[in-house]
C-alpha positions as CSV (number, residue, x, y, z in Angstrom):
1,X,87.6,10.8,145.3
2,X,86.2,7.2,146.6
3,X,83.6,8.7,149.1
4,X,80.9,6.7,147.5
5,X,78.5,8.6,150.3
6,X,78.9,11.6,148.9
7,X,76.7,10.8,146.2
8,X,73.7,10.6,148.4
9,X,74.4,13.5,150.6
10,X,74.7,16.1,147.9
11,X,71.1,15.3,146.6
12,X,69.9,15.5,150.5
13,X,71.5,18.8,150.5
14,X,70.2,20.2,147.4
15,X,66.8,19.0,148.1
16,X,67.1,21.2,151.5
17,X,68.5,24.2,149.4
18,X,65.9,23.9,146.5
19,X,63.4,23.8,148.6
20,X,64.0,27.4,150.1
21,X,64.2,28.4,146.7
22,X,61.3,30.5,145.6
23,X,61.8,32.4,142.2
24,X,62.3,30.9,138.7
25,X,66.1,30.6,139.1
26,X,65.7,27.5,140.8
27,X,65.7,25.2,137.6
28,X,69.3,26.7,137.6
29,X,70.3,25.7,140.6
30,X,69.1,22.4,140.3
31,X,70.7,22.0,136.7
32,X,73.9,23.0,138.6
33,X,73.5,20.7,141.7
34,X,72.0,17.6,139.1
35,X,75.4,18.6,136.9
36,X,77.6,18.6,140.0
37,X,76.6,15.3,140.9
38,X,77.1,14.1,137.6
39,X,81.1,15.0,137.8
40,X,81.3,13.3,140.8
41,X,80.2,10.5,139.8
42,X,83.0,10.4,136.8
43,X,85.8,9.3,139.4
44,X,84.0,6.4,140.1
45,X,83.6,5.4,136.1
46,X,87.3,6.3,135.5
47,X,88.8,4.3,138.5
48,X,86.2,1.2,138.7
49,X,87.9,-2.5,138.0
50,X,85.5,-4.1,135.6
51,X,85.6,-7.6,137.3
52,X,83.3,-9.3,139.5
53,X,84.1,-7.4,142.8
54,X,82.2,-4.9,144.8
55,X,84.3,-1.9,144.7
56,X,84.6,1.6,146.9
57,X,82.4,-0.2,149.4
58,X,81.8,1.5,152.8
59,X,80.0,0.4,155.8
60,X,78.8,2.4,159.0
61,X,77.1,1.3,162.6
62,X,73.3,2.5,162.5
63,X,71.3,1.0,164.8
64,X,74.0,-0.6,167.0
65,X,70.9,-2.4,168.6
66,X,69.7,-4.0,165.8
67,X,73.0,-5.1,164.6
68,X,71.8,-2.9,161.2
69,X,74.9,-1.5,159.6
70,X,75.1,1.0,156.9
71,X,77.0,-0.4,154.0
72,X,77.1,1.0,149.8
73,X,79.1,-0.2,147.0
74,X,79.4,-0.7,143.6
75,X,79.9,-3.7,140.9
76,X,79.1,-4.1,137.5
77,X,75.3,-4.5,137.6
78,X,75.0,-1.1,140.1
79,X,77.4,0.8,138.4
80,X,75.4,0.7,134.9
81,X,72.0,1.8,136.9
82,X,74.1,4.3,138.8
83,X,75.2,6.2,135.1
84,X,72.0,5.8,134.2
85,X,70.2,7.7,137.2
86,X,72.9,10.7,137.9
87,X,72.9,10.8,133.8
88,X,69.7,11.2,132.7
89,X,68.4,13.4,136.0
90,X,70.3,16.9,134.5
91,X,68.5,16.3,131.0
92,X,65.0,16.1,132.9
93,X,65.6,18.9,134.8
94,X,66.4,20.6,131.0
95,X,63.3,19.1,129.8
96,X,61.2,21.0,132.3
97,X,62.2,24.4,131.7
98,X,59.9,25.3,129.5
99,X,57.1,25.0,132.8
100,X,56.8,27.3,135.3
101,X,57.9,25.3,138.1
102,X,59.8,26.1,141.7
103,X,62.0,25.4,144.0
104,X,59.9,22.8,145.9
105,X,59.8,20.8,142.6
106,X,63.1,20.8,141.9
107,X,63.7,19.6,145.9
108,X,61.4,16.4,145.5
109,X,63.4,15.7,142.5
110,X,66.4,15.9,144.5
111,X,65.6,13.7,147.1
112,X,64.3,11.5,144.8
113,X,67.7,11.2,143.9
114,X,69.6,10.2,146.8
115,X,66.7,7.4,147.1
116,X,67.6,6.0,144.1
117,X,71.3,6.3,144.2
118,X,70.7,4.5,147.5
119,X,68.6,1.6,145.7
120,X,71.4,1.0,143.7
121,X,74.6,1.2,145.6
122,X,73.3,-0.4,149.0
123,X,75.0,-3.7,150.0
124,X,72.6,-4.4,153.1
125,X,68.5,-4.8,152.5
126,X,67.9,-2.3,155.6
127,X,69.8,0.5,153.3
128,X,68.2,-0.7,149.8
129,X,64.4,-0.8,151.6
130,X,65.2,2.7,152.9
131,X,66.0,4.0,149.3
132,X,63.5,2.2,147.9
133,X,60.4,3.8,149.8
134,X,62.7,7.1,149.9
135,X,62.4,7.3,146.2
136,X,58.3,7.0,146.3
137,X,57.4,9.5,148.5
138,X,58.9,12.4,146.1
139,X,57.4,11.0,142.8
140,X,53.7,10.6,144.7
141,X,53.6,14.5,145.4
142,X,55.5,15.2,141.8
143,X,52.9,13.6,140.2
144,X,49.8,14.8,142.8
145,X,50.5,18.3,143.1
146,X,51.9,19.0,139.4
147,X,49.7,16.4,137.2
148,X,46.9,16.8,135.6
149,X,43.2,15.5,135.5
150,X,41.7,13.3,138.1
151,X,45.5,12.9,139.5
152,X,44.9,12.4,143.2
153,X,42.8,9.2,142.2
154,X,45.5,7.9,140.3
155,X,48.3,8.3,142.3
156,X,46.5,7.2,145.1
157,X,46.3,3.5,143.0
158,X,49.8,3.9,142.3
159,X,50.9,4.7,145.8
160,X,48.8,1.7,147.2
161,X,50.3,-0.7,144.3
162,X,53.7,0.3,145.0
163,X,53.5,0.4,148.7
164,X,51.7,-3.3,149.1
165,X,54.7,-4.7,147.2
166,X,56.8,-2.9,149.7
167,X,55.3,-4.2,152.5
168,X,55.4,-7.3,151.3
169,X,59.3,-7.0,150.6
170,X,59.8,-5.6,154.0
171,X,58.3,-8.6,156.1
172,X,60.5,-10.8,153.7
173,X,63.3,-8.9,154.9
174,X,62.2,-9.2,158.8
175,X,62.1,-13.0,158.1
176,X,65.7,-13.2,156.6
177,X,67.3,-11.0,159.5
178,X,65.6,-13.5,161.8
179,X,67.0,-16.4,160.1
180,X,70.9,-14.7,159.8
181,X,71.2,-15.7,163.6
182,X,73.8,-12.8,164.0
183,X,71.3,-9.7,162.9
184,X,73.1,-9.3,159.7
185,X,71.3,-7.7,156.8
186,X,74.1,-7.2,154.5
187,X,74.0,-8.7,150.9
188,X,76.8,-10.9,151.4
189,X,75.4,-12.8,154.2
190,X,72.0,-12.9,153.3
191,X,72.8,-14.5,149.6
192,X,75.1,-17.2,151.9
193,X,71.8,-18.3,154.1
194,X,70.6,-21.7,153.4
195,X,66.4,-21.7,153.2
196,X,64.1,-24.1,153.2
197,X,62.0,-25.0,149.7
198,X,59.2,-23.3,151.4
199,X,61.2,-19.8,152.6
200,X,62.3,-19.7,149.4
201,X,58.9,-20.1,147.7
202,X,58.1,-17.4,149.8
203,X,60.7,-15.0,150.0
204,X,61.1,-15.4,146.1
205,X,57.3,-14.2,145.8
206,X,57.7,-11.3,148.5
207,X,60.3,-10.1,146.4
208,X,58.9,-10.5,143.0
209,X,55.7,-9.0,143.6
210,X,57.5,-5.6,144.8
211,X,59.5,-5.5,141.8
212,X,57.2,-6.8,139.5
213,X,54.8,-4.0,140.3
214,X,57.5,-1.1,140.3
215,X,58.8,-2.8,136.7
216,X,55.5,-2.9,136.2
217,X,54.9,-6.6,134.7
218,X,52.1,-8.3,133.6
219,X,49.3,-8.7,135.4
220,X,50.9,-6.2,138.1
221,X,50.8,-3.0,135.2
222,X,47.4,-1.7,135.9
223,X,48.5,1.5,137.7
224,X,51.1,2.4,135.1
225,X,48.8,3.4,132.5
226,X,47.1,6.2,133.9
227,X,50.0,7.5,136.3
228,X,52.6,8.2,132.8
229,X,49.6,9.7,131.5
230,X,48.3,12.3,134.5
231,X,51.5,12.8,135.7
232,X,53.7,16.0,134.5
233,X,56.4,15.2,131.9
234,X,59.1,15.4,133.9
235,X,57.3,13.1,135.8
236,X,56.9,10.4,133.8
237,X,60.4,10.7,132.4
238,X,61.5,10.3,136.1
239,X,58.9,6.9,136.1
240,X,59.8,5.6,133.4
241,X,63.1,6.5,133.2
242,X,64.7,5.8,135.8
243,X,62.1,4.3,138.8
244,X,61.0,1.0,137.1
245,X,65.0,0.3,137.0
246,X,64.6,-0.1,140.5
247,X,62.7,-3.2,140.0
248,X,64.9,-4.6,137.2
249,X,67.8,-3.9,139.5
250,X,66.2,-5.7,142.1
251,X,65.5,-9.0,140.8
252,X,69.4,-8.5,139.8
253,X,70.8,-7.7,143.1
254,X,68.2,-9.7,145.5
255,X,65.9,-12.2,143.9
256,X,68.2,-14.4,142.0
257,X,70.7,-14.9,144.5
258,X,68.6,-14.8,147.4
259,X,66.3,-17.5,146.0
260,X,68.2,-20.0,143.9
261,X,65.8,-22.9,144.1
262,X,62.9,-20.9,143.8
263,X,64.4,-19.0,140.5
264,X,64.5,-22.3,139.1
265,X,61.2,-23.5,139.8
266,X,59.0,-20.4,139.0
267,X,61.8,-18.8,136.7
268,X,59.9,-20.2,133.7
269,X,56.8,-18.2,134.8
270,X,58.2,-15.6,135.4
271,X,59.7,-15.4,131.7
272,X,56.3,-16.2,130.3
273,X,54.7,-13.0,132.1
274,X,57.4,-10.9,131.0
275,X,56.7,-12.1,127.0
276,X,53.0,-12.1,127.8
277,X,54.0,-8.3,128.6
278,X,55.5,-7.7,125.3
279,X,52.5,-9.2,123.4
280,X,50.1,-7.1,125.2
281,X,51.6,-3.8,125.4
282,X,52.3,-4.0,122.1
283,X,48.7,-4.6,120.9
284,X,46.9,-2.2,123.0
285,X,49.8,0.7,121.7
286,X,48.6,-0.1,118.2
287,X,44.7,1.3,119.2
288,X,45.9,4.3,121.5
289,X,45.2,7.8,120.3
290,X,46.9,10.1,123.0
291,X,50.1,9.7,122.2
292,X,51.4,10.0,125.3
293,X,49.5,6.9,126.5
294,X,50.6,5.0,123.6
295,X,54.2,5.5,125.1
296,X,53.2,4.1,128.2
297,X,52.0,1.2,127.0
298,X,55.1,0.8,124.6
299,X,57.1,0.8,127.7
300,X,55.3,-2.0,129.0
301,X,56.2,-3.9,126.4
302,X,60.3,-2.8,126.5
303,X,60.3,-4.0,130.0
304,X,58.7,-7.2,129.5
305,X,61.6,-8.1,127.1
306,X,64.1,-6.9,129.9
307,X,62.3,-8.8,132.5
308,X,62.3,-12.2,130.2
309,X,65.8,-12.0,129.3
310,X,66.5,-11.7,133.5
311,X,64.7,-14.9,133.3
312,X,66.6,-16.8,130.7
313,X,69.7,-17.4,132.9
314,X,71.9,-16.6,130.4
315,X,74.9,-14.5,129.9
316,X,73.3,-12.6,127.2
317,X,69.8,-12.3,128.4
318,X,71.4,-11.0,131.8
319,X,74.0,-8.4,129.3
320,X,71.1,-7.4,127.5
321,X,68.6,-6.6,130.1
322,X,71.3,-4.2,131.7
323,X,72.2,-2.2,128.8
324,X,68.5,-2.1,127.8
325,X,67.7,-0.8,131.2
326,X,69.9,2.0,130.2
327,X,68.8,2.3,126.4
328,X,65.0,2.4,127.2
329,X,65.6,5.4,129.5
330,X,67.5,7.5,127.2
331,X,64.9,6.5,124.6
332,X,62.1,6.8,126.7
333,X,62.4,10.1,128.4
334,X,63.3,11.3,124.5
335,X,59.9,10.2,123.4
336,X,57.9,11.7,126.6
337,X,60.3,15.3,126.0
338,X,58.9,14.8,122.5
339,X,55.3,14.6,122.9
340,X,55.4,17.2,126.1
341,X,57.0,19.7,123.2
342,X,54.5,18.7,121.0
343,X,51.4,19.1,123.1
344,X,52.8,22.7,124.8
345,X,52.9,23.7,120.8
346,X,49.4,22.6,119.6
347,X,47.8,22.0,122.6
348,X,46.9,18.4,122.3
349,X,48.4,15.3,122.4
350,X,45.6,13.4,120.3
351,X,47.1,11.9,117.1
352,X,44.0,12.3,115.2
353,X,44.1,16.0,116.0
354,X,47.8,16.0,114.7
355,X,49.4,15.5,111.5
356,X,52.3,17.4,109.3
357,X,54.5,18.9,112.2
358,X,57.5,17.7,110.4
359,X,57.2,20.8,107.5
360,X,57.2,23.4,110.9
361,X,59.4,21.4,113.1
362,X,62.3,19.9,111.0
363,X,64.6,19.6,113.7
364,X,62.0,17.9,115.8
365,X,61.0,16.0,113.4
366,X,64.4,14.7,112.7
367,X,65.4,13.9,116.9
368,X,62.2,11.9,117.0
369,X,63.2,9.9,114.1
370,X,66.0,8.8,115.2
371,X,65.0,8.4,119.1
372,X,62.3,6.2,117.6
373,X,64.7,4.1,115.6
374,X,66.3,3.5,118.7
375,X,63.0,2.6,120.6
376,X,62.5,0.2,118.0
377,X,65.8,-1.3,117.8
378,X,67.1,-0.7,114.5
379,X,71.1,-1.6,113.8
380,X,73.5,1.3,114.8
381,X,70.9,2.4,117.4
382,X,71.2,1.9,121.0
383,X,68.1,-0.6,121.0
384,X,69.6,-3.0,118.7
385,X,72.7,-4.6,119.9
386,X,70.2,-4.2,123.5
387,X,67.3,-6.6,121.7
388,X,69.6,-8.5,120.3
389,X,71.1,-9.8,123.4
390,X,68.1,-10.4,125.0
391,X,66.7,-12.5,121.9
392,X,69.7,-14.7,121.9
393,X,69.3,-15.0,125.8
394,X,65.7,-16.2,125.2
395,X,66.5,-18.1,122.5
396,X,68.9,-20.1,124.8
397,X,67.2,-20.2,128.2
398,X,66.8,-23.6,129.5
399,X,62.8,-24.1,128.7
400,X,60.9,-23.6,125.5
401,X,63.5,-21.4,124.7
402,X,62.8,-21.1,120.7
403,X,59.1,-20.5,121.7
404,X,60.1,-17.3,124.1
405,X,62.1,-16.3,121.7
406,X,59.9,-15.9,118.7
407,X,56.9,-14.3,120.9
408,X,59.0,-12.1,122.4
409,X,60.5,-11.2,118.4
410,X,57.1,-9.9,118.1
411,X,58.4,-6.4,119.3
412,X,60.3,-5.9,116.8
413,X,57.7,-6.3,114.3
414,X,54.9,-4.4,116.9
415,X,57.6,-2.0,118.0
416,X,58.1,-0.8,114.5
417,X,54.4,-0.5,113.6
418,X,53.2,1.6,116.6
419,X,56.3,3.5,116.6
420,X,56.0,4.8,112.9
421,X,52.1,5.1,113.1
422,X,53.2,7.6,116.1
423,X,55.5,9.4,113.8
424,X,53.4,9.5,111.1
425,X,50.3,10.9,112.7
426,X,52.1,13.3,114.2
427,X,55.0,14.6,111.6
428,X,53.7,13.8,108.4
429,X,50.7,14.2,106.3
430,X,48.9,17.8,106.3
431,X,49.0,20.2,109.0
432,X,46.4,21.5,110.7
433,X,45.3,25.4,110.0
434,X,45.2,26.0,113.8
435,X,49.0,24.5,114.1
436,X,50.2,26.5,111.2
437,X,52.0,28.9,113.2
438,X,54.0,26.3,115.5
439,X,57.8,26.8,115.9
440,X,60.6,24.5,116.0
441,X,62.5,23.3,119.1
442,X,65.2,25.9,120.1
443,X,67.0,26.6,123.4
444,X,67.2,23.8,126.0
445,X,65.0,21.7,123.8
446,X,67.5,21.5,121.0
447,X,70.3,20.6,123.7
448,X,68.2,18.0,125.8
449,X,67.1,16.2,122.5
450,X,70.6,16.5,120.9
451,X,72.1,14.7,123.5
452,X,69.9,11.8,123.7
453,X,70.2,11.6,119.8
454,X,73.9,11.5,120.2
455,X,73.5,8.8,123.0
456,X,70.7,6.9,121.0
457,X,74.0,6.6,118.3
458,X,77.3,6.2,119.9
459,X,75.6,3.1,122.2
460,X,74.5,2.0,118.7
461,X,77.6,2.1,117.6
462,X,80.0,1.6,120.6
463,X,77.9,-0.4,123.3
464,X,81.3,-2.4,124.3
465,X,82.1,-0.5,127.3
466,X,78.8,-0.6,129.0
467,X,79.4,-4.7,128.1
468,X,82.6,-5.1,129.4
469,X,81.3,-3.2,132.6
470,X,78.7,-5.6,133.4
471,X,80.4,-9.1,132.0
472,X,82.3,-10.3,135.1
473,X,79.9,-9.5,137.6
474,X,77.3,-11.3,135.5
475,X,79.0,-14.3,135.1
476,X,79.7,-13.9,138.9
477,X,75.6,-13.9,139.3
478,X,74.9,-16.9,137.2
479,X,77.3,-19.3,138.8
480,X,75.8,-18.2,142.2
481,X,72.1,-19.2,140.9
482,X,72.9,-22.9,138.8
């Protein structure tokens, strides 16, 4: 099996199915298709060549007219975003079967799916722009039609935001299939153009807003906020999760290589928003009360490290922001499973309304502990060898390296206090009178949560062969950009 299509056709398909699907045995159906798709990505895991060349690549005529071609493939930097996305979609699916939710849920989902397995496997920008709006029209009517509060507001702002850095990317593309001469689009002959200083200036800034806003990095967060917050949990798992990868990814896949000279010149910048990010998301997670927001802002913080060690040019910083693109999902659709369980219990999410779940929900109690070691990066947890890399990449980036470093430290320190004042409002202490008859996690809830636990460890412990994935086609990156 080296189809590599058939990884975005079965979502399409299941999408279509779900869709018709009416009665609660949907979920099932999409745990089975989400599972499916899972063991077919395996054969691509078990045969690829960890070295610095694309691999099961395919390429179709589209729009013979155009000269666009179809064309998907995977190296080391897709294929860790690829795990990630047909990985953690099953336990979502899991974590929302305690809602009464249908088929057409389960179909958005779905096709949400195949447009980000096409972000992330596309070796042509016509393909990855197609994914990439693909994958936002399924979240907008996730979060619309199944949030809560003034929802329609929000995700209106976030549909705006997201789309304006789209457009932006999109005429950035127009201008680089102009300049190909042969109406090429693919990745290999666009990162082989030669721009001017001032294309580059501007198709570095295209790009970077577009992904800087999916990410979301400082200043371009605003819309993140209140969109994990309103939007259901599986929602926000799917956001946070997996989505803002898609920005990561693409300052991986397109903005370094595209833009060389620019990287270099606004680079620097760029690695100062990304700590600025850490800084500030950490302090306003320290004054949230719904815990649920305080999570958001947490992860604006996570992916502020991520985005400065992309920034740093280094082998490590580059390492680290991959396998902490994975990390913070597993940890982060933990923490939003967590609070979702905790708020259909109690019926608040408010952490001064909460306090001494931990002597009714031991085994809760016990998963969140260690999903928030993780999140906070403590040794033999998947965050650590993750923040570690990232530091050292900072620590050795050409400019003010020592300085970047130390700010960006800060998370550790911040991390760990937010983190355990979330824990402790919400496990220890007293409990209230009108929580005294909450039950523990049982079911699905025990499985979804156990395997992320398991995952938050054997990274910890074992992170080498997400590493050795990513090494050669990282090294392969950084001798195309210096």
């Amino acid at each position: 099996m080296d189809n590599l299509f058939i990884l975005l056709l079965l979502p399409v398909l299941s999408a279509i199915i779900l869709a018709f699907i009416k009665s609660s045995s949907a979920r099932w159906a999409a745990l089975l298709f989400s599972i499916v798709q899972l063991g077919l990505t395996i054969p691509f895991i078990c045969q690829f060549v960890p070295d610095a060349s694309i691999q099961f690549a395919q390429s179709y005529t589209w729009i013979p007219s155009l000269g666009i071609n179809f064309q998907i493939g995977l190296d080391g930097i897709s294929l860790p975003m690829l795990i990630l996305t047909n990985g953690l979609i099953p336990l979502i699916i899991l974590a929302s079967f305690a809602h009464d939710i249908k088929g057409d849920f389960y179909a958005l989902i779905a096709f949400m799916q195949a447009g980000l397995v096409l972000v992330f496997i596309s070796l042509d920008a016509f393909s990855f722009y197609v994914g990439w709006e693909a994958a936002l029209i399924p979240i907008y009517f996730i979060c619309a039609l199944w949030g809560e509060g003034d929802r329609i507001r929000i995700n209106l702002k976030f549909f705006i935001y997201t789309f304006f850095g789209s457009l932006l990317m999109l005429i950035a593309i127009i201008y680089l299939y102009q300049q190909t001469g042969s109406n090429d689009l693919s990745w290999a002959k666009l990162t082989q153009l030669t721009l001017t200083d001032a294309a580059q200036r501007y198709v570095f800034w295209a790009f970077f807003i577009a992904f800087a806003i999916k990410i979301p990095l400082f200043p371009f967060h605003s819309w993140q906020p209140d969109t994990y917050t309103h939007a259901p949990a599986a929602g926000t798992m799917l956001l946070s999760g997996i989505m803002l990868k898609m920005g990561l990814f693409g300052l991986l896949r397109w903005l370094l290589p595209l833009t060389p000279e620019a990287v270099s010149q606004y680079g620097t910048l760029a690695l100062l928003l990304g700590v600025i990010g850490v800084v500030y998301g950490s302090l306003i997670a320290f004054k949230m009360n719904d815990a649920k927001r305080l999570i958001a802002y947490s992860s604006i913080a996570h992916v502020g490290l991520i985005a400065a060690g992309i920034f740093s040019f280094t082998q490590e910083g580059l390492q680290g922001a991959i396998l902490q693109s994975i990390n913070h999902g597993i940890s982060v659709i933990g923490l939003f499973f967590i609070i979702d369980i905790i708020q259909q219990r109690t019926g608040t999410r408010n952490l001064s309304e909460l306090g001494g779940l931990a002597s009714k929900m031991p085994i809760l109690a016990a998963c969140f502990l260690i999903i928030i070691m993780g999140a906070i990066g403590l040794p033999l947890t998947n965050g650590f060898i993750g923040e570690f890399l990232l530091l050292k990449g900072l620590f050795n980036a050409p400019a003010y390296g020592v300085w970047f470093a130390v700010a960006a430290g800060t998370t550790l320190i911040f991390g760990a206090v937010y983190m355990l004042r979330l824990y402790q409002k919400t496990m220890l202490g007293t409990i209230h009178d009108t929580h005294s008859g909450v039950s523990d996690i049982k079911g699905t809830e025990v499985l979804v949560l156990g395997i992320i636990v398991l995952l938050v460890l054997i990274i910890g412990i074992l992170p080498n062969y997400l590493l050795h994935l990513s090494e050669a086609s990282v090294s392969q990156l950084l001798q195309q950009i210096k």
